[in-house]
Backbone as a printed PyTorch tensor [residue, N CA C, xyz], in Angstrom:
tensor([[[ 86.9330, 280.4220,  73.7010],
         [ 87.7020, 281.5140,  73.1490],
         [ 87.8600, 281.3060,  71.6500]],

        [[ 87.2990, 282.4290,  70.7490],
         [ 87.8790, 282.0410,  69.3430],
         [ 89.3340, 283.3090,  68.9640]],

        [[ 89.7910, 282.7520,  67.9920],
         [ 91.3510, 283.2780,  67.6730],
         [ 91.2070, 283.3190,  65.9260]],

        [[ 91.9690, 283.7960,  65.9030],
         [ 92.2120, 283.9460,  64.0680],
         [ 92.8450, 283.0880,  63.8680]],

        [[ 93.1110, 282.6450,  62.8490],
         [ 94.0450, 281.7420,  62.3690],
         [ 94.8680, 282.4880,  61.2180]],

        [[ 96.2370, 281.8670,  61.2340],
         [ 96.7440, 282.3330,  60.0350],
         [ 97.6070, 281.4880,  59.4840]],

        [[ 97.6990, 280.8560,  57.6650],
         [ 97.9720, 279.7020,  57.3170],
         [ 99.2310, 280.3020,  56.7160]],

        [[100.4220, 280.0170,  56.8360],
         [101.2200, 280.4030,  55.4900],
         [101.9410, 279.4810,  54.9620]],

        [[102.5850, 279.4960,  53.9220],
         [102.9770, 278.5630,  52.6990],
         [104.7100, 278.8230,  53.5810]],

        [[105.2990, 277.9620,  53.6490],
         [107.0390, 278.0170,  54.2590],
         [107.1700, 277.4880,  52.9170]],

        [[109.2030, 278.0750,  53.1120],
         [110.0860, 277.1390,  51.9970],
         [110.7270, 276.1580,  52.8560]],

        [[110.9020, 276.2870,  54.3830],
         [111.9010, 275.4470,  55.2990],
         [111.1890, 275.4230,  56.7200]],

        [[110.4020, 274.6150,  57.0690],
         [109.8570, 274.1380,  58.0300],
         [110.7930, 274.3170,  58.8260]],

        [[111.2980, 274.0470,  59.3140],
         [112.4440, 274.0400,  60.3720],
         [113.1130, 275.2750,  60.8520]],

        [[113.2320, 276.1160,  59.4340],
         [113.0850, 277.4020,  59.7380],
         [112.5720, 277.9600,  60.0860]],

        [[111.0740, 278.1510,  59.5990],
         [110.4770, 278.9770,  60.0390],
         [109.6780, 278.3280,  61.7170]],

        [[109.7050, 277.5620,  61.9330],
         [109.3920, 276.9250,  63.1270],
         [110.5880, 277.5820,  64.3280]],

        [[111.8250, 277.9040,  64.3070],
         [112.7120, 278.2390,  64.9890],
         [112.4910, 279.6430,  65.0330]],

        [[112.0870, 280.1340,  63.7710],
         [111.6790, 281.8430,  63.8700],
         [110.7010, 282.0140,  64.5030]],

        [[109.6430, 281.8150,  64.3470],
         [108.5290, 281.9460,  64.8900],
         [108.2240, 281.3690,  66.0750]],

        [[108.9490, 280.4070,  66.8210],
         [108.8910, 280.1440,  68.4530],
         [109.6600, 281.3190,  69.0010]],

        [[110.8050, 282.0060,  68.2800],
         [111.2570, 282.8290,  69.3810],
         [110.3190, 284.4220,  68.8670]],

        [[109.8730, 284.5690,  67.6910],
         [109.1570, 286.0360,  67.8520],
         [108.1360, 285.4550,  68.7390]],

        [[107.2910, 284.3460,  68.5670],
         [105.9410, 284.6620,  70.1090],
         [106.2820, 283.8010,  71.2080]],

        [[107.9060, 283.3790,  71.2760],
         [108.3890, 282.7960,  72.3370],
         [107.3030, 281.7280,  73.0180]],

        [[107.1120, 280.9660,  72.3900],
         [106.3070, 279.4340,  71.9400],
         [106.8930, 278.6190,  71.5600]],

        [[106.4490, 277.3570,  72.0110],
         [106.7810, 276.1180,  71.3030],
         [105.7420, 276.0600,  70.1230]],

        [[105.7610, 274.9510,  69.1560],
         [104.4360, 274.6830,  68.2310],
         [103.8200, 273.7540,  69.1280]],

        [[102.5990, 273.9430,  68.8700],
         [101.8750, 272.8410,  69.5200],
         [101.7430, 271.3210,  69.2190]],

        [[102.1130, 271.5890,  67.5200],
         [102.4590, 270.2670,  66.8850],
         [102.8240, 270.4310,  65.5850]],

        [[103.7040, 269.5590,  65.7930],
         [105.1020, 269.1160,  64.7110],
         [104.4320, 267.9130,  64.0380]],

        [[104.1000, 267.8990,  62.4370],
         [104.3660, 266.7190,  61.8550],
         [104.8880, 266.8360,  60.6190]],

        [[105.3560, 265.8150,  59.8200],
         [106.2690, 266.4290,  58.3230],
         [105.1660, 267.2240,  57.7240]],

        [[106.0470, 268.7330,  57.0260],
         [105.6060, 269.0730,  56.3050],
         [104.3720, 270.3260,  56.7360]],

        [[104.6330, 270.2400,  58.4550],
         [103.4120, 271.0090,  59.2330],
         [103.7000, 271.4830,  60.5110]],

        [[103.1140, 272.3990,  60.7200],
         [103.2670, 272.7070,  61.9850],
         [102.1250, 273.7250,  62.5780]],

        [[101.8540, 273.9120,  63.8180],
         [100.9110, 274.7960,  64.3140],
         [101.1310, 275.3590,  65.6830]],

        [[101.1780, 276.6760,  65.4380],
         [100.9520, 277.0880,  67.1200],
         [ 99.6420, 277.5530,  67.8240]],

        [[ 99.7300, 277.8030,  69.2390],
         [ 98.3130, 277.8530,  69.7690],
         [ 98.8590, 278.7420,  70.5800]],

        [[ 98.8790, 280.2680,  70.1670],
         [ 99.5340, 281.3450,  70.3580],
         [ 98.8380, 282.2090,  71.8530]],

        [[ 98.9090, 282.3340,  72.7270],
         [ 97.9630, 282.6230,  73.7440],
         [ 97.5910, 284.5260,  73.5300]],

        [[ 98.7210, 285.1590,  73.4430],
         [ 99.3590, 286.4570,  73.7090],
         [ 99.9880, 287.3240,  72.4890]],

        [[ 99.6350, 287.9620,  71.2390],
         [ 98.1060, 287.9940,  70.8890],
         [ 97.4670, 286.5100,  70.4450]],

        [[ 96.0620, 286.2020,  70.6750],
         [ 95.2350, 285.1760,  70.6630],
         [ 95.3790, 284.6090,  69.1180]],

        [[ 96.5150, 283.5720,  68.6400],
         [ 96.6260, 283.3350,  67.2390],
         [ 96.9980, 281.9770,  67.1810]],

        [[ 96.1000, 282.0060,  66.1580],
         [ 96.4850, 279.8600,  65.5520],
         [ 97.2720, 280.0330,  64.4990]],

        [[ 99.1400, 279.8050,  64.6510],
         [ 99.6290, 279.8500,  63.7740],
         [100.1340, 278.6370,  63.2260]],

        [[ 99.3720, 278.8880,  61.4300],
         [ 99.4320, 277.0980,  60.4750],
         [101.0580, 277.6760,  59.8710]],

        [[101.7800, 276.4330,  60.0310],
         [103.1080, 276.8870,  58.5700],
         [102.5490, 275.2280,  57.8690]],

        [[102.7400, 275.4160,  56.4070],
         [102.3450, 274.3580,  55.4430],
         [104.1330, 274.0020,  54.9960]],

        [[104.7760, 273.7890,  55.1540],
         [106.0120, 273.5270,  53.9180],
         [105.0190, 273.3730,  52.2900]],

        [[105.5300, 274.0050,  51.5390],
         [105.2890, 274.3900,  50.2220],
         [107.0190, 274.8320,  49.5290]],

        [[107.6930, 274.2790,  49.2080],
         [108.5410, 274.8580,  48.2390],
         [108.3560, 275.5900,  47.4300]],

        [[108.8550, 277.0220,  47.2160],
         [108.7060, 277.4050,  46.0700],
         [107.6290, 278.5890,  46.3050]],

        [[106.4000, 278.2370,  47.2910],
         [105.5740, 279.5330,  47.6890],
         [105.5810, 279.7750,  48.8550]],

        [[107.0800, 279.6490,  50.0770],
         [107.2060, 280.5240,  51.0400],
         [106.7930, 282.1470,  50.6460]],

        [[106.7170, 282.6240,  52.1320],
         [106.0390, 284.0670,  51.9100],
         [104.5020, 284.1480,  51.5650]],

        [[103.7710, 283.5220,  51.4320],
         [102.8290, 283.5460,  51.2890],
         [101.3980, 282.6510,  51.8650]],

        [[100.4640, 283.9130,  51.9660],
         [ 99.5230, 283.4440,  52.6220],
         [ 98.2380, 281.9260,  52.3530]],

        [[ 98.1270, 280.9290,  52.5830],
         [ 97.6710, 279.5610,  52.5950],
         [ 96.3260, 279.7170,  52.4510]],

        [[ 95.9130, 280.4120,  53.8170],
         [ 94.7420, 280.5820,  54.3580],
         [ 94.6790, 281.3290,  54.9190]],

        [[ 93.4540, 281.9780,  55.3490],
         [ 92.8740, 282.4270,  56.8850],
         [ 91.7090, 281.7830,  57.6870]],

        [[ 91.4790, 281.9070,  58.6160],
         [ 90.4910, 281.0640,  59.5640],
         [ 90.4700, 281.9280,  60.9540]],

        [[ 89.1190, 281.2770,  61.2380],
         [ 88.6510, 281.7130,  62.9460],
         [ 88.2630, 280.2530,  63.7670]],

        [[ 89.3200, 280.0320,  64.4990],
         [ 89.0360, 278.8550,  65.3960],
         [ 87.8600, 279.2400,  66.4180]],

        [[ 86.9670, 278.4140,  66.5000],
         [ 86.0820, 278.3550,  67.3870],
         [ 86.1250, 277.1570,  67.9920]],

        [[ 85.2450, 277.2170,  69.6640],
         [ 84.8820, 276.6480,  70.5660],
         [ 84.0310, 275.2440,  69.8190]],

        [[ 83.4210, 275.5170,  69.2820],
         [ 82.4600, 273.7820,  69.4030],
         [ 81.7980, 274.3240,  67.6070]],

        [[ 81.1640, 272.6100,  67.7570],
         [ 80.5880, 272.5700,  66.6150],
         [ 79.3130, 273.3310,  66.5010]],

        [[ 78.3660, 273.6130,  67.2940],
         [ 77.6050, 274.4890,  67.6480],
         [ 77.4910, 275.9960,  66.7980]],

        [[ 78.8850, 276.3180,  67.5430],
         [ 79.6260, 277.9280,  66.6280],
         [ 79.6660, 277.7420,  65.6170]],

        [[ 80.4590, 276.5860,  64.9420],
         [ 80.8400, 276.2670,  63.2340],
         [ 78.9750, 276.2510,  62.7760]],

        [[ 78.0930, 275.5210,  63.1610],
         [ 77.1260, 275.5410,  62.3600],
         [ 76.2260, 276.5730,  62.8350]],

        [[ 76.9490, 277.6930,  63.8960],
         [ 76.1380, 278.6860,  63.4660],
         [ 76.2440, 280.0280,  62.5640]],

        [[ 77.8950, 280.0350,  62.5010],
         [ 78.3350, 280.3740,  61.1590],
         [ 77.5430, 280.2330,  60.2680]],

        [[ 77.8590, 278.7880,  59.8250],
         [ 77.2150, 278.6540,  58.5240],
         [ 75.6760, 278.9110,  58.1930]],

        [[ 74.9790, 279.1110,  59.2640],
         [ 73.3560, 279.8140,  59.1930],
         [ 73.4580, 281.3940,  58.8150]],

        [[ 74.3730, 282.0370,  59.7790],
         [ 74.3290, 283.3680,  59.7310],
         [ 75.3600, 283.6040,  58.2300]],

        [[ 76.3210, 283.0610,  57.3210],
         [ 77.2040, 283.5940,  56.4620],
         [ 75.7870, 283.3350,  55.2020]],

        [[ 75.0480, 282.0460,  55.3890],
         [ 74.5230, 281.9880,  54.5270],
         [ 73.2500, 282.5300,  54.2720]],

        [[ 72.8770, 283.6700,  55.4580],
         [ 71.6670, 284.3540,  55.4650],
         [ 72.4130, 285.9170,  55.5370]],

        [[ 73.6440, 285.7310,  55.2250],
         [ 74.1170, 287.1520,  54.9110],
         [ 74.0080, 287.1120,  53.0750]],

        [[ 73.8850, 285.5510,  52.3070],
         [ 74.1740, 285.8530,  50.7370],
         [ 75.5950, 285.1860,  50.3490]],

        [[ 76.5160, 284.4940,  51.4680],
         [ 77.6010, 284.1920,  50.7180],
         [ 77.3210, 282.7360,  50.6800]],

        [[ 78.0070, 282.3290,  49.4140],
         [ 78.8200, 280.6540,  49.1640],
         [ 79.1510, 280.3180,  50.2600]],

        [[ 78.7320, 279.2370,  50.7490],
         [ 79.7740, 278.5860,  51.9410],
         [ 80.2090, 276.9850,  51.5580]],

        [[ 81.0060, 276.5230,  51.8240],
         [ 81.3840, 275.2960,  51.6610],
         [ 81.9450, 274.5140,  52.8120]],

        [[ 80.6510, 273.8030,  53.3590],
         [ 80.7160, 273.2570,  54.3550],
         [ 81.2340, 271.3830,  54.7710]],

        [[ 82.0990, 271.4850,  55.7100],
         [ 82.7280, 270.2810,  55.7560],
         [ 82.6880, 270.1190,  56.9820]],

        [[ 81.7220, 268.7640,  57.4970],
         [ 81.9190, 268.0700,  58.7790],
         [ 82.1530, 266.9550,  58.7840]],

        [[ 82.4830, 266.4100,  60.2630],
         [ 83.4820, 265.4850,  60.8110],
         [ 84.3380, 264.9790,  59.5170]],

        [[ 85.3740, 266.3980,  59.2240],
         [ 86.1720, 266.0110,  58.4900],
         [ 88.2720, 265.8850,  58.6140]],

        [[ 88.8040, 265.0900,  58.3990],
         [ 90.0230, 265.2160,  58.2930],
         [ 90.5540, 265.8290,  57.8270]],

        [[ 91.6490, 266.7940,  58.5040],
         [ 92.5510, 268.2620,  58.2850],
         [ 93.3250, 268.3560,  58.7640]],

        [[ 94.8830, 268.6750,  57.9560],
         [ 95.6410, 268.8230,  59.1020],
         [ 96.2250, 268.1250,  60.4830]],

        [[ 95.8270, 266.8690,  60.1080],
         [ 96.2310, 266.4590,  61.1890],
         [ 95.8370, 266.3320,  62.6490]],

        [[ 93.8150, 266.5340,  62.3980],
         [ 92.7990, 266.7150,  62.9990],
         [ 91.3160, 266.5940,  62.5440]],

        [[ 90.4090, 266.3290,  63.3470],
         [ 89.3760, 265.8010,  62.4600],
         [ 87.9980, 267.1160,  63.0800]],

        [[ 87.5840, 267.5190,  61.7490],
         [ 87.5810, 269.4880,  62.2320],
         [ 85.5900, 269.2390,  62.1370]],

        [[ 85.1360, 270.2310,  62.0930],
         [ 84.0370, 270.6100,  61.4020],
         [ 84.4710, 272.2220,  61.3780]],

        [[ 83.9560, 272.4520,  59.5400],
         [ 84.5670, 273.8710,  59.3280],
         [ 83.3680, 274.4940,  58.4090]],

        [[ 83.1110, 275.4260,  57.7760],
         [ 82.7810, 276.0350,  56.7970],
         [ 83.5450, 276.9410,  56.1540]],

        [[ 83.6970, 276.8900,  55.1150],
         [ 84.8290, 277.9660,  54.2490],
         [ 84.0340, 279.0410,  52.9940]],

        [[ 84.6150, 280.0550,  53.0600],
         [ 84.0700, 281.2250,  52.3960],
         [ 85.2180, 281.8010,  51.5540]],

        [[ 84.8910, 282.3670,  50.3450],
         [ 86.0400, 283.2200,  49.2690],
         [ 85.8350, 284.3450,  49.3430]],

        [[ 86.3180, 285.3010,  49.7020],
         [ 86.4970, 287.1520,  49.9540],
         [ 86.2810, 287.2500,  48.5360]],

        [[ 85.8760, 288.4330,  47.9260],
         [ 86.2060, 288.9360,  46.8870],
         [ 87.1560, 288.8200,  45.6720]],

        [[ 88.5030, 289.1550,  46.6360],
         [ 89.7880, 289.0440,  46.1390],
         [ 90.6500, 288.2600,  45.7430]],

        [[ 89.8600, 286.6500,  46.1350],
         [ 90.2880, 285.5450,  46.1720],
         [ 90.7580, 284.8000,  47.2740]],

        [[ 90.7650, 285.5860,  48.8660],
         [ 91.2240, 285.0290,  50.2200],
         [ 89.9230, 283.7300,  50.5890]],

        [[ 91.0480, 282.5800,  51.3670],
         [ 89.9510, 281.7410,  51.8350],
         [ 89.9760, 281.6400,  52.9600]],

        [[ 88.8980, 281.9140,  53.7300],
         [ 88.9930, 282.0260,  54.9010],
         [ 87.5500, 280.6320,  55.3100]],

        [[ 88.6410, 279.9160,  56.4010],
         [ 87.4300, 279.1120,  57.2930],
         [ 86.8280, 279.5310,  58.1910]],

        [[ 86.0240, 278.8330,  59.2270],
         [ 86.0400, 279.0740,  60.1710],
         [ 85.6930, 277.6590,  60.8580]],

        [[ 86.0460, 277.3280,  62.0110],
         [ 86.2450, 275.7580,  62.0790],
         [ 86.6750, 275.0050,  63.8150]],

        [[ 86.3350, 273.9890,  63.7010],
         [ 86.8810, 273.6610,  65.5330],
         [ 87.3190, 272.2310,  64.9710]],

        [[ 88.4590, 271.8450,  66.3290],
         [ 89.0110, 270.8070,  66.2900],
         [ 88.2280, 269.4540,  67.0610]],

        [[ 87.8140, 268.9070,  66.5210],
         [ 86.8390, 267.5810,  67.2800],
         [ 87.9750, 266.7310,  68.3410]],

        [[ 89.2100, 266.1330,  67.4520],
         [ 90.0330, 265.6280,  67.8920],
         [ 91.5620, 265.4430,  67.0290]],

        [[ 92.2900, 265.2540,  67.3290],
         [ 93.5620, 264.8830,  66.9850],
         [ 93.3730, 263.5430,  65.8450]],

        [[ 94.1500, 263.6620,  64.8830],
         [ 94.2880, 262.2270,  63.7740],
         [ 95.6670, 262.3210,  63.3760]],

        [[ 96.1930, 260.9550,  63.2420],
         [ 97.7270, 260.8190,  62.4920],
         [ 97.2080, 260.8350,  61.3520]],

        [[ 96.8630, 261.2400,  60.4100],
         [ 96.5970, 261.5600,  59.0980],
         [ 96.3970, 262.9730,  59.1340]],

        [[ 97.1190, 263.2090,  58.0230],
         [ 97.0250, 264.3440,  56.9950],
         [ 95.8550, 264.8770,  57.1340]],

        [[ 95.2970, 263.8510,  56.1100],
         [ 93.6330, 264.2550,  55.3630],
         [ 93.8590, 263.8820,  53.9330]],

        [[ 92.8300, 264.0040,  53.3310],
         [ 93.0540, 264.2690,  52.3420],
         [ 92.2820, 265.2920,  51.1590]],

        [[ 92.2510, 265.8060,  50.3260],
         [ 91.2980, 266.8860,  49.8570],
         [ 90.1260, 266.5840,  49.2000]],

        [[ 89.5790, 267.2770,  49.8620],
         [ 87.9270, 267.1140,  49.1400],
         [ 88.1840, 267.9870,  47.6450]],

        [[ 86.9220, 267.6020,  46.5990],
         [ 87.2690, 268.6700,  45.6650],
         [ 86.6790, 270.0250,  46.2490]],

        [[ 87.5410, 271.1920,  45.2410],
         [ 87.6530, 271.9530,  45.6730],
         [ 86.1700, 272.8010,  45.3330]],

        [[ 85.7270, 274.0330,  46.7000],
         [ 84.5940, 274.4570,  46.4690],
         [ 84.7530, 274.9850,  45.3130]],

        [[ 83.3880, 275.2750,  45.3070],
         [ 83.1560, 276.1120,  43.6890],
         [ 83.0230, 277.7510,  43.3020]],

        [[ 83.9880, 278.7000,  43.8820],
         [ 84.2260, 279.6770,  44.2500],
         [ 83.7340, 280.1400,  43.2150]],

        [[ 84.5290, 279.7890,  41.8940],
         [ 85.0080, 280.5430,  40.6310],
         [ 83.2980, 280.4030,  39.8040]],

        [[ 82.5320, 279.3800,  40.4590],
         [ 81.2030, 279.4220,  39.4420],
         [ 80.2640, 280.7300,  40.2260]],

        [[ 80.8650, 281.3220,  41.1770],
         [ 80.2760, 282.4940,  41.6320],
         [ 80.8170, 283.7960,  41.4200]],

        [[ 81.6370, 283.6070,  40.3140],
         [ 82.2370, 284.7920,  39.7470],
         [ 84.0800, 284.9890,  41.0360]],

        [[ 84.0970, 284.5010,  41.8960],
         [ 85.4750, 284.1360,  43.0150],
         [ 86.0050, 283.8180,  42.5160]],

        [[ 87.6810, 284.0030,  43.1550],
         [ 87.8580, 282.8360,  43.0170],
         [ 88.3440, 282.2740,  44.3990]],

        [[ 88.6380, 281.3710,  43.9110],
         [ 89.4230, 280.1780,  45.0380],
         [ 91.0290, 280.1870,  46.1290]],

        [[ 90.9650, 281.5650,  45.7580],
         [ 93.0510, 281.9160,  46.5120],
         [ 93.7270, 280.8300,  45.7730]],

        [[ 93.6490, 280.2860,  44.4230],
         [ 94.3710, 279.1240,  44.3000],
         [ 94.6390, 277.9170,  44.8110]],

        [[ 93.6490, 277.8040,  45.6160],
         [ 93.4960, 276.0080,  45.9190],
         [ 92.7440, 275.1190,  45.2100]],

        [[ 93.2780, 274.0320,  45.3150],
         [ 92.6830, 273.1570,  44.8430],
         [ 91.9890, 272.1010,  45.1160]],

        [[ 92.0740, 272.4010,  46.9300],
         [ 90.9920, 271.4900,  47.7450],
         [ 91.0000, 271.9350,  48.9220]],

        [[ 90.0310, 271.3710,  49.5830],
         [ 89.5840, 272.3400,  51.0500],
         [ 90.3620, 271.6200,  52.1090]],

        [[ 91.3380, 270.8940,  51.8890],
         [ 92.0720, 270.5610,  52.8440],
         [ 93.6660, 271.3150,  52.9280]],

        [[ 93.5360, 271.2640,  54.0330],
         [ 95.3430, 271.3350,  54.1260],
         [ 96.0900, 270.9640,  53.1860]],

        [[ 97.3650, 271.3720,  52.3790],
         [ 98.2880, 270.8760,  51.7650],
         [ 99.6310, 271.2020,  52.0150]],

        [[100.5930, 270.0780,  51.6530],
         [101.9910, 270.7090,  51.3100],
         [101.9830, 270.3550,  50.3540]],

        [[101.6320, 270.7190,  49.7080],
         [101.9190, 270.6290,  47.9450],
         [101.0200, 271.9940,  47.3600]],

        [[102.0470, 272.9650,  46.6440],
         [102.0170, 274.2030,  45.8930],
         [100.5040, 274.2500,  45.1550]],

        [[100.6890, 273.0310,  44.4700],
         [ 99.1420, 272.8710,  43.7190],
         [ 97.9490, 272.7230,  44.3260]],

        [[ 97.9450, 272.2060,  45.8690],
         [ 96.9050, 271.6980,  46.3370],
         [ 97.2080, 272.8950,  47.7220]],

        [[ 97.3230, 274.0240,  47.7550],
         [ 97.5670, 274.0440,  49.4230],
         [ 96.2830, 275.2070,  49.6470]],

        [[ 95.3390, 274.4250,  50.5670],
         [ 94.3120, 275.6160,  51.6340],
         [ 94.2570, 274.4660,  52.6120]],

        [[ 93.2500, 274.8890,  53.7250],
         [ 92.6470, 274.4620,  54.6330],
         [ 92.8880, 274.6770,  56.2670]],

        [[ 93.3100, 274.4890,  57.4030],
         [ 93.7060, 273.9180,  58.6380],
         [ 93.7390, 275.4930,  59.3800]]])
């Protein structure tokens, strides 16, 4: 089954974790500082909260969780025989999971992955540098690396 994902920037983890279990009446699937995620069944949604001070309300990321690595690298055949940038990252650490993803810049500046979970990691991650959106005339949604962040300056990925 693949699902959308949707990343957003919180000011209060805790908050918005209490809001958002009772609008899709869910638990998160996982809690770690600074993070959280649900695995939304009903509508079909992977919801990321980042803690970010300062840029609650706002969107992180977007993504399409997929089934296997298979899907992720067939993405990246078909995005890149459509003409777009892709910036591809395997068996990599994210979030608090160790992913294979490919990531793409909309027009407008949205970053959207698309990506599967290999397995679970007590680590973060940490950020790769960031793709090179902006040398294709993109830009980057304001990240500054293709990983997950809670930090304002650094936040895409998961």
């Amino acid at each position: 089954m693949s699902r959308i994902q949707l990343a957003l920037n919180v000011d209060d983890l805790d908050s918005s974790i209490e809001f958002y279990s009772k609008l899709f009446n869910t638990a998160p699937a996982k809690v770690k500082p600074g993070y959280a995620n649900f695995a939304i069944v009903e509508p079909p949604l992977k919801l990321v909260l980042l803690e970010n001070k300062g840029e609650g309300g706002s969107i992180n990321h977007l993504g399409v969780e997929v089934e296997s690595s298979a899907t992720v690298h067939g993405e990246i055949a078909r995005l890149t025989g459509e003409g777009l940038f892709t910036e591809e990252q395997i068996n990599t650490t994210c979030c608090f999971a160790t992913q294979d993803k490919v990531w793409v810049g909309a027009p407008d500046g949205e970053r959207w992955e698309v990506y599967t979970v290999l397995s679970d990691s007590e680590s973060f991650g940490e950020a790769p540098p960031a793709p090179a959106f902006k040398d294709l005339g993109l830009t980057d949604g304001g990240a500054a690396g293709g990983c997950c962040s809670t930090t304002a300056s650094n936040s895409s990925c998961c």
